[in-house]
C-alpha positions in Angstrom: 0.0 0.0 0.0 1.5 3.6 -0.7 1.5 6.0 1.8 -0.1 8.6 0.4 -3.2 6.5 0.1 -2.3 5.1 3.8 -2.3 8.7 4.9 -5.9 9.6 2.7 -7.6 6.6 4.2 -6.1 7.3 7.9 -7.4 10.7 7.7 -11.4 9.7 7.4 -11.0 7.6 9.5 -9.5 9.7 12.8 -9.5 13.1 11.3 -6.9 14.6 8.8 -4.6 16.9 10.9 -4.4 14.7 14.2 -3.6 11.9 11.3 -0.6 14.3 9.6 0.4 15.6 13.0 1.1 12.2 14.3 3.1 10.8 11.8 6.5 11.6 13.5 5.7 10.0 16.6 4.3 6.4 14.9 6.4 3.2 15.4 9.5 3.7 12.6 8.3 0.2 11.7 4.5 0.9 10.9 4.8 1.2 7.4 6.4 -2.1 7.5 4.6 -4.3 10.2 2.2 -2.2 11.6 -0.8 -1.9 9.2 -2.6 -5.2 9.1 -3.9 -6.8 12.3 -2.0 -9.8 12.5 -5.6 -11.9 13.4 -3.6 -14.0 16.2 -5.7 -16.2 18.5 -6.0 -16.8 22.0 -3.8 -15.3 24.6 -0.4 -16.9 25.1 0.3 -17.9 28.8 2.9 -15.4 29.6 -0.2 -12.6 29.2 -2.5 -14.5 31.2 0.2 -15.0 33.8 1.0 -11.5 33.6 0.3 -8.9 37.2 -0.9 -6.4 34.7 -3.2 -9.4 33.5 -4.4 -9.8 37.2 -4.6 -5.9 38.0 -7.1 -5.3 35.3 -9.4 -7.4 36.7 -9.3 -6.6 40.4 -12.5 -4.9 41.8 -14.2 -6.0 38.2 -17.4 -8.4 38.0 -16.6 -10.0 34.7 -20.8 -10.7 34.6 -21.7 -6.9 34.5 -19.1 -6.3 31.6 -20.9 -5.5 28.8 -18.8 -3.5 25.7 -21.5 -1.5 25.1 -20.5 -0.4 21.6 -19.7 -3.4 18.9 -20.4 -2.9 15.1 -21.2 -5.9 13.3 -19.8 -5.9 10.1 -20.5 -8.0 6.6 -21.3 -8.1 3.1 -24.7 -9.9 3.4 -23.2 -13.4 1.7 -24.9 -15.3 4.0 -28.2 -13.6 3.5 -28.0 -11.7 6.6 -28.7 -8.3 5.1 -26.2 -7.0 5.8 -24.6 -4.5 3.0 -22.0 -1.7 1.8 -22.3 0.9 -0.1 -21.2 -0.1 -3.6 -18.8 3.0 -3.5 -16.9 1.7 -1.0 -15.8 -1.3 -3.6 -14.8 1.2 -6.4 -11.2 2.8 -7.1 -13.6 5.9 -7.7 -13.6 6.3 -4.4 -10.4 5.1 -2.8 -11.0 6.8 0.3 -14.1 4.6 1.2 -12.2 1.5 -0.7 -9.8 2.2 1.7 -12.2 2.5 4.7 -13.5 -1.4 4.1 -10.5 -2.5 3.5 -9.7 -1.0 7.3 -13.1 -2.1 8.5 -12.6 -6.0 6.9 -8.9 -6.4 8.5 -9.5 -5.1 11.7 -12.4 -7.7 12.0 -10.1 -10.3 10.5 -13.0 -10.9 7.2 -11.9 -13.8 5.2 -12.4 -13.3 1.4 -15.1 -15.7 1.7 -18.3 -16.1 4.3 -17.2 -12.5 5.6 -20.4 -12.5 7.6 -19.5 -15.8 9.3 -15.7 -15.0 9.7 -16.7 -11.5 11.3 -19.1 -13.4 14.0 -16.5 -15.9 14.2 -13.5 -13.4 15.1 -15.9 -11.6 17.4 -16.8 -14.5 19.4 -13.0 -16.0 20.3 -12.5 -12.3 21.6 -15.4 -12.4 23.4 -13.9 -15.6 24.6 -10.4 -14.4 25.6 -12.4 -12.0 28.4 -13.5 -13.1 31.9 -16.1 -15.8 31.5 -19.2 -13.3 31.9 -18.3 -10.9 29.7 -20.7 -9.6 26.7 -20.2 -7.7 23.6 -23.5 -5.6 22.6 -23.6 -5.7 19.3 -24.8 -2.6 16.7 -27.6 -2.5 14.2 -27.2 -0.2 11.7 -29.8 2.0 9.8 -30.2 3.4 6.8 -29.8 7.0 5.8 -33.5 8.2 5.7 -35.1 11.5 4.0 -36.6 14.1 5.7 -39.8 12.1 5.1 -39.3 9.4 6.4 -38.1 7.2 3.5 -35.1 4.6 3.2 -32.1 6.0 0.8 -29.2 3.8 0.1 -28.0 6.0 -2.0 -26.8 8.4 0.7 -26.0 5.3 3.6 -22.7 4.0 4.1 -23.5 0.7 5.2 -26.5 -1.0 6.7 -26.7 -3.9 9.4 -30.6 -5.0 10.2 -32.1 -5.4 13.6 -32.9 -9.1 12.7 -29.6 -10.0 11.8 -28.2 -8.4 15.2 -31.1 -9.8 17.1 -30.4 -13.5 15.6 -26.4 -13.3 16.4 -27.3 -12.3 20.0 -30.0 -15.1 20.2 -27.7 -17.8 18.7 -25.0 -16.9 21.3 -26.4 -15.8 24.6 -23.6 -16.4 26.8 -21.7 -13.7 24.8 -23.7 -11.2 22.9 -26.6 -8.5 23.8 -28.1 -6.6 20.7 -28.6 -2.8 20.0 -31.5 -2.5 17.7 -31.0 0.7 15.2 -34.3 2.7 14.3 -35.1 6.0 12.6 -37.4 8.1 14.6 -38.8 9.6 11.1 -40.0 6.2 10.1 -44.0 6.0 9.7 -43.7 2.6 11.3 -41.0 3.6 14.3 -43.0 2.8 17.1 -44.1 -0.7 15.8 -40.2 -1.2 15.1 -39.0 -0.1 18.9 -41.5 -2.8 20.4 -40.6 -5.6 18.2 -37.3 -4.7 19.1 -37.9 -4.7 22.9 -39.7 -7.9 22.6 -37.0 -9.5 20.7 -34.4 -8.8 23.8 -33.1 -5.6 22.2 -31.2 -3.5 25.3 -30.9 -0.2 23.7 -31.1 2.2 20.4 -28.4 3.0 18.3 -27.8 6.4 16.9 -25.2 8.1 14.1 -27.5 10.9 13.2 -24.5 12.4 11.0 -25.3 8.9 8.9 -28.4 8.3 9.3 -29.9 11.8 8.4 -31.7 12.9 11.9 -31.9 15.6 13.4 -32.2 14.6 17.4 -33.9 18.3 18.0 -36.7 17.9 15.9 -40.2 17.8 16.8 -40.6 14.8 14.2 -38.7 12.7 17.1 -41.1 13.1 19.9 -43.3 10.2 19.7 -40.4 8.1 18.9 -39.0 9.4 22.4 -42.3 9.0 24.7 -42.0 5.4 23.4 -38.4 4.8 24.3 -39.3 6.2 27.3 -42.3 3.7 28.0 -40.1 0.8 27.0 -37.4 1.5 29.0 -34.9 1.7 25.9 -31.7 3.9 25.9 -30.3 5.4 23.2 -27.1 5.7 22.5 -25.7 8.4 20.4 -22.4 9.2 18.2 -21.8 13.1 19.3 -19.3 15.0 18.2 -17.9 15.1 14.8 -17.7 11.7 13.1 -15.0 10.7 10.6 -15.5 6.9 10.3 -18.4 7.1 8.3 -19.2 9.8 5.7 -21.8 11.5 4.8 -24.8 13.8 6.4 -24.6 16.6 8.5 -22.3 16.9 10.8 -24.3 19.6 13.0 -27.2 16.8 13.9 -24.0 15.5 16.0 -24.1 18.4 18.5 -24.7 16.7 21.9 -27.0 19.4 23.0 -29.6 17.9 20.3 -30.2 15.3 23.0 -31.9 17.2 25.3 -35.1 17.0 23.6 -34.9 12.7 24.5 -33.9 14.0 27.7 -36.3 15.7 28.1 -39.0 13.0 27.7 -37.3 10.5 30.1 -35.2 9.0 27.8 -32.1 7.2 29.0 -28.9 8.4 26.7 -25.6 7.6 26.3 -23.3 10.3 24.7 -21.4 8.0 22.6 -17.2 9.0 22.3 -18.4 11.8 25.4 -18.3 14.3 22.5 -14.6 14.1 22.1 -13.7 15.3 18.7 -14.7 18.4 17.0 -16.3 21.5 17.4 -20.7 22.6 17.2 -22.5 25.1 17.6 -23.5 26.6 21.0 -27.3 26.5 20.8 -27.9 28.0 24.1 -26.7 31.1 22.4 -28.3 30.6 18.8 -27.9 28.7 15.9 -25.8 31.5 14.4 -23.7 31.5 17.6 -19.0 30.9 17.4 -18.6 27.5 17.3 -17.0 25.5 20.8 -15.2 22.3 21.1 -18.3 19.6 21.1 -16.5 18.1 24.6 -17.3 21.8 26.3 -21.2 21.1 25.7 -21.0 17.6 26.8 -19.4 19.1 30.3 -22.6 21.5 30.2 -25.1 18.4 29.5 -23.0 16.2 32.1 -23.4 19.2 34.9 -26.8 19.7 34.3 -28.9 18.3 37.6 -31.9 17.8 35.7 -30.0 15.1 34.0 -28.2 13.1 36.1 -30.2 10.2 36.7 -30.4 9.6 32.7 -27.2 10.8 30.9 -24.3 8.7 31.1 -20.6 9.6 28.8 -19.5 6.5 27.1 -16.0 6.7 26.5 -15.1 4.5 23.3 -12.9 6.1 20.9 -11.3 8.1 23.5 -8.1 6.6 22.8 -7.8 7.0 18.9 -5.5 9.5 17.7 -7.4 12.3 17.5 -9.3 11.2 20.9 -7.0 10.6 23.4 -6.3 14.3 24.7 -9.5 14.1 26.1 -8.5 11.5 28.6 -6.6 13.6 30.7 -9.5 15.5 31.6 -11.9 12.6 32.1 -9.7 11.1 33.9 -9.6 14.1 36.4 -13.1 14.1 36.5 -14.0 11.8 39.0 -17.6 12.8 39.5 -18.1 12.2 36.6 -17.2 8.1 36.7 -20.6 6.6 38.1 -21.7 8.1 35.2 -19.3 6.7 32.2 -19.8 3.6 30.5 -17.1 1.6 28.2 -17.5 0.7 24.8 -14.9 -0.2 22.6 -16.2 1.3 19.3 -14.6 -2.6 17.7 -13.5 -3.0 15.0 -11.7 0.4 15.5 -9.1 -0.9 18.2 -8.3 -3.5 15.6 -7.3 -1.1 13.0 -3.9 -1.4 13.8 -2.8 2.3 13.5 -5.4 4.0 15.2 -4.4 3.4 18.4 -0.6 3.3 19.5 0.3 2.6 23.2 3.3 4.3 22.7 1.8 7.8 22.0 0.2 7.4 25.4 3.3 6.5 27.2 4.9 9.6 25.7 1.9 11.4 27.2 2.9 10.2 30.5 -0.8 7.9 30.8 1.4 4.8 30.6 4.5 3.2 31.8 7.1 1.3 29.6 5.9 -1.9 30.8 2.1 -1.0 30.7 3.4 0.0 27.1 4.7 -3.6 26.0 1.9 -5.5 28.2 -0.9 -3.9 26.0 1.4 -4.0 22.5 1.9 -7.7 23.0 -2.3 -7.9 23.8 -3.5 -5.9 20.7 -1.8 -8.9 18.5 -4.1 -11.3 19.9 -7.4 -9.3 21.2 -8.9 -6.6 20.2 -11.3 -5.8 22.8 -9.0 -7.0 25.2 -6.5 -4.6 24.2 -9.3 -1.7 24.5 -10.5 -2.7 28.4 -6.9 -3.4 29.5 -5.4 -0.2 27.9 -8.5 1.8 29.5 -8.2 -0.1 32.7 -4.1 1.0 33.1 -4.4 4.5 31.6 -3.6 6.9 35.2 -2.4 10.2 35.4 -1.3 12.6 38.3 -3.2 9.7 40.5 -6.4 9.0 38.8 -7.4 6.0 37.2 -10.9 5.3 35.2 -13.0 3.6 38.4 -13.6 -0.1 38.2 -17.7 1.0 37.9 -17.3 2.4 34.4 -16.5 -1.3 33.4 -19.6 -2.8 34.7 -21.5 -1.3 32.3 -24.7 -3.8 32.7 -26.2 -1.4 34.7 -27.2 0.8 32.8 -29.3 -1.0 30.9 -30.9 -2.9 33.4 -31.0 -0.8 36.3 -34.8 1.6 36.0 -34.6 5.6 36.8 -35.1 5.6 40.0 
C-alpha cells in the first residue's frame, strides 16, 4: 500500500490533521509491520500469567461487563442483510475503498463467508475475556429523508435489527443486541417494540449517517416510546469521521436534550470528544466551541443526572485521546461513564498506539509492552486493558465504568 493513500484513508477515519500531525511520533516500523492486524488467536500464557493481566481485573465483575459499543460488520453473503455501499468497492472512491479495507482487516473478514468470519472473530475475543463478559452488538440503519423514506444511495453501510437480534439469540452467553431505528419512520413505534420484545437493550444512533436531526419535533413520539419501553439510546456526538456523509451539525450533543427531556435514558457515545458545534444555548448562528465543552454542560446539568451517562469508546484514537486527561480528572463524573470499545476500530492497527500514550505520560514502559503484546491477539482485550491502566497525576478510570450492565438494566429511580 502507498503512503499517500495510507495517509488519505487514515485521515477519514480519525480526522486529517491529528492523522498528519502524528506521523512523527508512529512506530518507525508501521509502514512495515504495523498496518494489518495480524488476526492472532488466544492469549499466550505469559499474558495471562501477567500482574498487569491480574490488575485489570481486580475490583471488576466480569458478569456486569458489557462492551456497550460493537459494530457488526459483513457483506450480506450469508443472506444476513447486511450491506456496503457499492462506492466503497470502487477505485472511484479510494477513500471509502480504503475505509473497508480497514473495516474488513481489523475484524479479521476472510475473502469468503465474511459475515461468518466477522461473528466468528468476534466470538474467540469475546472468549479471551473473563467468562461473563458480553459484547452488545450494533444495528445499523439506513440513511433516511426528511420524510421518512429509506435512501441507500446516501447510507454508508447497513446492518438490520434481525440479523443483530439473531447473532445475540444464537449466542447468549456472549452477545446482547442494539436495535438501530429512525425516529422519522412511519412505522418507528411498531419497530421499537418488536425490538424490545426480541431482547433488544438499547437504540443505536449516528444521526451524521443516518440523516436525523435529534432536536426535531418529528422525534417526539419516537421518544415517549423509548421512554415507556425503558430503551436507551445511544448516540455518536461530536464530529464523526469513520463514516461519511450527512450533517455533521445533527451531532451536536445538546440535540439530546429534547430525549432527555421526555425520560429517555442516553448515552453520549465517544463523550463528545472530537470536533467542534455550535452553542445552541446562544443561537444557531452562535462561534462554534469544542463539542466536549457542551457535553461538560449536558453532564453538569442536575436535571440530567439520573439519565445521561458519557461513554467513552474512541477516547483513545488518535485524535481522541487528549481528552483522557480530563476525564480522567473528572471523578464525579465516573458513576456516570460507560465503556465501549467502538470494535472493530481498536483493531485497526494504526489507530491506536500505546506508545503515543506512554509519551503522554498515561502509561509506563511496561504497561506499554503488556498492551502491544495484547492488541496482537485481542482486540477488545487490548481496549479494556489499555483503558483499565491509563492513570495520570493519581487518577485512574474507576472499576464502575467497566460494569456497564447497569445501565441497561437498572430503571430511573
Amino acid at each position: 500500500m502507498q503512503r499517500r493513500q495510507f495517509l488519505l484513508g487514515l485521515s477519514a477515519l480519525t480526522g486529517s490533521s491529528l492523522a498528519y500531525a502524528a506521523y512523527p511520533y508512529w512506530p518507525a516500523d508501521l509502514f512495515k509491520t504495523g498496518l494489518s492486524n495480524p488476526c492472532l488467536s488466544g492469549l499466550p500464557n505469559e499474558l495471562i500469567e501477567h500482574p498487569l493481566y491480574q490488575q485489570i481485573w481486580q475490583g471488576i465483575d466480569p458478569t456486569q461487563v458489557w462492551d456497550c459499543h460493537v459494530h457488526l460488520v459483513g457483506t450480506g453473503d450469508s443472506g444476513s442483510g447486511a450491506w456496503f455501499n457499492p462506492d466503497m468497492e470502487s477505485y472511484l472512491h479510494p477513500i471509502l475503498k480504503l475505509q473497508k479495507h480497514f473495516y474488513m482487516n481489523g475484524g479479521c473478514v476472510a475473502d469468503k463467508e465474511s459475515d461468518r468470519s466477522y461473528v466468528a472473530r468476534l466470538l474467540s475475543l469475546v472468549a479471551g475475556m473473563k467468562p461473563g463478559c458480553k459484547a452488545m452488538l450494533f444495528a445499523f440503519e439506513w440513511f433516511h429523508d426528511e420524510n421518512g423514506q429509506p435512501d441507500k444511495n446516501r447510507s454508508i453501510f447497513h446492518i438490520p435489527d434481525s440479523y443483530a437480534a439473531e447473532i445475540a439469540r444464537s449466542h447468549p452467553e456472549s452477545f446482547e443486541w442494539v436495535a438501530s431505528i429512525h425516529p422519522y419512520r412511519a412505522d418507528c413505534i411498531d419497530a421499537l417494540q418488536q425490538a424490545k420484545a426480541q431482547g433488544a437493550k438499547a437504540i443505536k444512533w449516528l444521526p451524521t449517517a443516518m440523516g436525523m436531526n435529534p432536536l426535531s419535533s418529528k422525534c417526539d413520539r419516537f421518544y415517549q416510546a423509548a421512554a415507556d419501553l425503558k430503551l436507551p439510546i445511544i448516540s455518536h456526538t461530536g464530529r464523526e469521521s469513520a463514516v461519511q456523509g450527512g450533517n455533521q451539525d445533527y451531532a451536536n450533543p445538546l440535540r439530546l436534550r429534547r430525549a432527555l427531556d421526555h425520560g429517555v435514558k442516553v448515552a453520549l457515545a465517544h463523550c463528545a470528544t472530537d470536533g467542534d458545534d455550535v452553542d445552541l444555548d446562544k443561537g444557531k448562528d452562535s462561534s462554534r466551541v469544542k463539542s466536549f465543552e457542551l457535553f461538560t454542560r449536558m453532564m453538569n446539568t442536575p436535571a440530567y443526572e439520573k439519565l445521561l451517562v458519557g461513554e467513552i469508546s474512541a477516547i483513545a484514537l488518535r485524535n481522541h485521546e487528549w481528552s483522557i486527561k480530563p476525564l480522567l480528572a473528572k471523578t464525579e463524573w465516573h458513576s456516570r461513564l460507560i465503556n465501549g470499545s467502538d470494535y472493530p476500530l481498536p483493531a485497526i492497527m494504526p489507530l491506536t498506539d500505546a506508545a503515543n500514550l506512554g509519551r503522554a505520560g498515561l502509561l509506563n514502559d511496561m504497561t506499554v509492552t503488556f498492551l502491544q503484546e495484547i492488541k496482537k491477539h485481542n482486540a477488545l482485550l487490548f481496549d479494556f486493558a489499555l483503558k483499565r491502566l491509563l492513570t495520570y497525576e493519581g487518577h485512574s478510570f474507576s472499576p464502575n465504568i467497566f460494569e456497564s450492565r447497569r445501565f441497561f438494566e437498572t430503571p430511573v429511580a
